[in-house]
C-alpha angles and dihedrals in degrees: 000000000000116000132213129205121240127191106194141154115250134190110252083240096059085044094061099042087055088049090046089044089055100043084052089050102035091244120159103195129059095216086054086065096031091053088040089049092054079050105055089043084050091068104024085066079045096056098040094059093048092054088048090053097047093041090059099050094053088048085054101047092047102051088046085053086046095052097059093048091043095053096044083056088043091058099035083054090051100059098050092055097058092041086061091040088053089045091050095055090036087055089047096050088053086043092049103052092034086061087220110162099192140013136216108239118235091249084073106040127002115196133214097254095054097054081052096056096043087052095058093040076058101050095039087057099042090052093043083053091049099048089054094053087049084055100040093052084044104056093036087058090055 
């Protein structure tokens, strides 16, 4: 690589950063650290911007991948919301015409209809999970 001689005007701060710089790394002229330290900062601008780049694509990638999910949560969430909401105005209407003014919770006394309802809650969601692991095998062995 061809030099070229400069002649220029420094701080005393910067002067005594590149003496300080060639003492660290052993170097005897004062146009060798300045030219290294040009160097170093070279790639370190280099580096950061690919760092910046990289970072942001990940970042990308990752939000897009999270919104699915997080939409698919958001709906599943909705839903069971206005199921309950259903089953709460469904219960006080009951509750309502059957003039009944308290009720007995399930911790003291659990009846038949409702172990046959969480049984079937269970199995509905045990086959649902089944038939997306089926899918999901057989679409990862296409």
């Amino acid at each position: 690589m061809e030099k070229v001689r400069m002649k220029l005007s420094i701080d005393e701060n910067v002067n005594q950063y590149i003496k300080e710089y060639m003492e660290e790394h052993h170097i005897k002229f004062v146009g060798e650290a300045v030219s290294q330290i040009c160097k170093e900062h070279k790639e370190n601008k280099e580096n950061e911007w690919s760092i910046k780049y990289i970072s942001e694509v990940v970042s990308n990638s990752m939000k897009e991948a999270f919104k699915e999910e997080l939409n698919k949560i958001r709906l599943g969430a909705n839903n069971a919301d206005r199921n309950t909401q259903i089953l709460i105005e469904l219960m006080n209407g009951i509750y309502f015409f059957q003039n009944y003014e308290n009720l007995i919770t399930t911790s003291v006394q659990e009846m038949e209809a409702i172990k046959t309802a969480k049984n079937e809650v269970q199995d509905r969601i045990t086959h649902q999970r089944q038939k997306k692991i089926d899918w999901e095998a057989a679409k990862g062995g296409n």
